[in-house]
Every structure is written in structure tokens, then in C-alpha cells.
DOZA-650514 format. One record per residue (C-alpha): residue number from 0; x, y, z. Coordinates in pm, whole numbers, plus 50000, padded with zeros to 5 digits. Each point is the difference from the previous one (the first is absolute). Layout:
BEGIN
NUM;X;Y;Z
...
//
This chain:
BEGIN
0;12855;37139;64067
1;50038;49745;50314
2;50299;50002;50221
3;50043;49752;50280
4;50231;50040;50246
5;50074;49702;50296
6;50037;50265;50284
7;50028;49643;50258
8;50252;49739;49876
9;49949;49679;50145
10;50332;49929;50155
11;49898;49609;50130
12;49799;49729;50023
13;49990;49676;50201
14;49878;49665;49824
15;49679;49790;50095
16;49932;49657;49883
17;49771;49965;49810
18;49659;50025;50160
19;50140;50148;50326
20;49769;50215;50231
21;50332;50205;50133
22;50105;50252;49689
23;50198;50232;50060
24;49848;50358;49770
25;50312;50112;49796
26;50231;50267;50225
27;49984;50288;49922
28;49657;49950;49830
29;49990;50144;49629
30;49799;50314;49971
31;50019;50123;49599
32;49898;50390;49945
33;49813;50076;49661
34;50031;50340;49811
35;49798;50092;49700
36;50079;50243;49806
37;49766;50218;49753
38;50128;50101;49664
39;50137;50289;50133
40;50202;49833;50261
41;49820;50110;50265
42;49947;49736;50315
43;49633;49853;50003
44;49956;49888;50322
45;49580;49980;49960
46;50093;49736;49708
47;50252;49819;50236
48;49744;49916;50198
49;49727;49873;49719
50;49851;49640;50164
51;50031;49886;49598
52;50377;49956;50111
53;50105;49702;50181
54;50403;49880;50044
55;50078;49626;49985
56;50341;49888;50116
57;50241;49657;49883
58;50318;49862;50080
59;50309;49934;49846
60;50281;49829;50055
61;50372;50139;50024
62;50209;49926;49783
63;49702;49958;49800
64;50202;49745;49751
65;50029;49724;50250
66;49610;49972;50012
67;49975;50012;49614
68;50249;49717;50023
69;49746;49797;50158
70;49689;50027;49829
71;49850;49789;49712
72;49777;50191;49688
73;49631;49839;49997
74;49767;50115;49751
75;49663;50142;50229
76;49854;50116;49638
77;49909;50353;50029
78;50308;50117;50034
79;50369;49906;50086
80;50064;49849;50390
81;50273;49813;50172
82;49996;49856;50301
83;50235;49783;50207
84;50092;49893;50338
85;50342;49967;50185
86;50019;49721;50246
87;50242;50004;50312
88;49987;49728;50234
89;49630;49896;49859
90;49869;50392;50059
91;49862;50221;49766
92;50256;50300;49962
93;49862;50188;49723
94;49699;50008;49744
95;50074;50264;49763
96;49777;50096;49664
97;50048;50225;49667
98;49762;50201;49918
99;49935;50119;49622
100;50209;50340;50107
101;50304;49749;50042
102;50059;50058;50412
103;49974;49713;50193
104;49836;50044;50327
105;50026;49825;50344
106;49618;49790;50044
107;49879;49833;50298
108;50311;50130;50128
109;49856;50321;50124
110;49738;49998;50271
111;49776;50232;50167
112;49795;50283;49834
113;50163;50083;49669
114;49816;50282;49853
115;49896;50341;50223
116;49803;50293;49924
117;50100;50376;50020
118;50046;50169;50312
119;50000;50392;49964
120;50154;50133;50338
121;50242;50212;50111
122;50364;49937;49985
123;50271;50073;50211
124;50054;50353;49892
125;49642;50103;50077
126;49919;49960;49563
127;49740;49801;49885
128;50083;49693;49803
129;49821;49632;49891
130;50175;49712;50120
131;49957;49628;49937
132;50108;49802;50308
133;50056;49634;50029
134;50001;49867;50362
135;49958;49672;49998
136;50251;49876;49723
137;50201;49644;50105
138;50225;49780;49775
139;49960;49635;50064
140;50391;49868;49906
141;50356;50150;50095
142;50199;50213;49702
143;50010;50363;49857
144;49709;50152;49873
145;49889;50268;49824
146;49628;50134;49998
147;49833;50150;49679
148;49691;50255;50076
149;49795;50021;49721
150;49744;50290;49974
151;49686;49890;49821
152;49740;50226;49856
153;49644;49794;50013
154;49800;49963;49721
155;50241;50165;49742
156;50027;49791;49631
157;50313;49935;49822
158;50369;49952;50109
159;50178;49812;50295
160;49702;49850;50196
161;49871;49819;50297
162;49703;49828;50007
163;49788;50330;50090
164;50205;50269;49860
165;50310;50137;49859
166;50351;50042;50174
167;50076;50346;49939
168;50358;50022;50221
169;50219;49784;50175
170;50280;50036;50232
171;50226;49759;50203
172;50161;49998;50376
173;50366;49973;50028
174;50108;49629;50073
175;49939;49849;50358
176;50063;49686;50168
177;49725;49718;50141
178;50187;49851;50327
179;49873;49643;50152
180;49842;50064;50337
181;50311;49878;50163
182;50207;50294;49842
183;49767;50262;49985
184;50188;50331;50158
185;49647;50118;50100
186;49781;50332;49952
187;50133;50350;49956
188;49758;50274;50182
189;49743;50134;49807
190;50135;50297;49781
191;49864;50376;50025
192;49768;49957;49724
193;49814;49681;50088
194;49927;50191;50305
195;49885;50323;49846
196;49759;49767;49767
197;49908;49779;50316
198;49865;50302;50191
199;49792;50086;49704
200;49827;49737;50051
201;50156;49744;49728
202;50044;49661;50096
203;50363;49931;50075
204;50178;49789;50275
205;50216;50241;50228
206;50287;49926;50173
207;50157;50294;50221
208;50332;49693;50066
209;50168;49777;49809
210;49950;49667;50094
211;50243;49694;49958
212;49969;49662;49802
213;49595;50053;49875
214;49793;50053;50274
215;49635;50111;49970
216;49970;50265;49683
217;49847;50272;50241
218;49686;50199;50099
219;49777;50181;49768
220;49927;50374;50097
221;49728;50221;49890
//
């Protein structure tokens, strides 16, 4: 049995046009932890960390029934898919798409690295634990989001897939908001367990301040 657990909820996010060299990662950035249990329901943390298991992450829209409102159904052929667009002003605001398990997901919306790998390490209270961490997450247009992590299991056969494997659990972040650069509050200081993973080594931008209206994301530490 899988359990995922967003131990990091993004709180923020400030917009880039499209193409822009100056994103702004998501603040805080989402870390997800993974337990798997055995059939006893005891904690597997040497399965956690399998490299066979990978976590994707999408976007959706809040309330999600405005976006539906603007997409048109278009036959792909293997299999059902919508997509649409919502113009503002002659920008793009929003390509969204519905997949054959009926949740439509943010596209081209979402940029930066959108699947990690496990990270076994220790967390804050000195246990060990596999986390997936997502550092370098931006949304390109204003609104409230929501992400969806996806855990996928490569090379597995039938049932919910991806192109290389199967989605065995999903989970999704509380609701956040996507400022325009001029409105962005700025960045909160990094929390206690980015740190604890950052000095293990893991790749993560620290902040030891908070910093107003977007400036740079931070340092890495190792």
C-alpha cells in the first residue's frame, strides 16, 4: 500500500511570460514523502526508495469548473482529450487537457522539472524517510492552482498509465495563488526541513531570510 503525504505546501508563486529567463521556483517548494506499506502494515522504507519509482506532478486550476468552462472536446483517437485556450487581452491564460481518468490537467502551463526521483534522507526528527522534492516548479499565468503528484511505478502493465509505467497513487497540495511580478509578496525563509534535506546533500535553494517582491530564488548548499 502507497501513502503520499505533501510534508511542503507550496504557499505562492509569481507569473513569467511566457518564455521568460526570470522564474520564480514555487515558495515554499513542494517536497511529497512516500510510505509503503507491506501486507502487514509495516513501513518499507528499502521499497520507498526503489529507482523503478518516479513522481510526476500537474496543475489544476481552482475552481476547477471555470477551466472546464473553457475548453472544447477534440477527438485525438486513442483515447478521450480536450483542450482549449482562454484568451485575455490576446494572452494565453490557460491550456488545460482531459485525460481518459476524466481530470483535466494544467499543460504548458507548468514549467521547470516536473518529475523527481526518491531521496531517502533523514528527516527532521532524526527518522529516515524517502522524499520527492520539486525545486524548480514555476506557473507561467496569474490564478489559483492546485498541483497533482502522481507516483508512477515504471514498467508495470495494466491500469492508470503514463507512457512508461503505471500511476499507482496520487495526492494534491492545498490551493495557492500565482501573483504577477508586480504583486508578488516575495519569499518566505526556507523551512526546517528543506534545510535538514539541504545539508544532506540534496539539491535545494536555501534561504536563511525572507526576501520581498521575488528576488533571486537563493543559494544551493551541500
Amino acid at each position: 500500500r502507497y501513502r503520499l503525504i505533501v510534508r511542503q505546501q507550496p504557499e505562492q508563486g509569481r507569473a513569467g511570460t511566457f518564455g521568460s529567463k526570470e522564474r520564480r521556483p514555487l515558495d515554499p517548494l513542494p517536497i511529497v514523502q512516500l510510505e509503503i506499506f507491506d501486507k502487514y502494515g509495516n513501513l518499507d522504507l528499502l521499497g520507498s526508495g526503489s529507482p523503478n519509482l518516479v513522481m510526476q506532478v500537474s496543475a489544476l486550476p481552482v475552481p476547477i469548473e471555470e477551466a472546464q468552462e473553457e475548453v472544447t472536446l477534440e477527438d485525438k483517437g486513442g483515447g478521450e482529450s480536450v483542450e482549449g485556450m482562454k484568451q485575455e487581452k490576446g494572452k494565453t491564460l490557460a491550456r488545460a487537457s482531459l485525460g481518459k481518468q476524466g481530470q483535466t490537467v494544467m499543460q504548458r502551463v507548468l514549467e521547470g522539472k516536473v518529475t523527481s526521483s526518491a531521496h531517502v534522507a533523514f528527516d527532521t526528527d532524526g527518522s529516515r524517510a524517502c522524499f520527492f522534492i520539486f525545486s524548480d516548479l514555476s506557473l507561467r499565468i496569474e490564478g489559483t492552482f492546485k498541483l497533482v503528484f502522481s507516483l508512477v511505478r515504471l514498467g508495470m502493465g495494466s491500469g492508470a498509465r503514463t507512457s512508461v509505467g503505471k500511476i499507482v497513487a496520487t495526492v494534491s497540495s492545498d490551493a495557492f495563488k500565482v501573483y504577477s511580478p508586480r504583486e508578488f509578496p516575495g519569499v518566505a525563509q526556507s523551512t526546517d526541513l528543506a534545510k535538514c534535506l539541504a545539508n544532506q546533500g540534496v539539491q535545494i535553494p536555501i534561504r536563511n531570510e525572507a526576501r520581498r517582491g521575488g528576488s533571486a530564488a537563493g543559494r544551493h548548499i551541500s
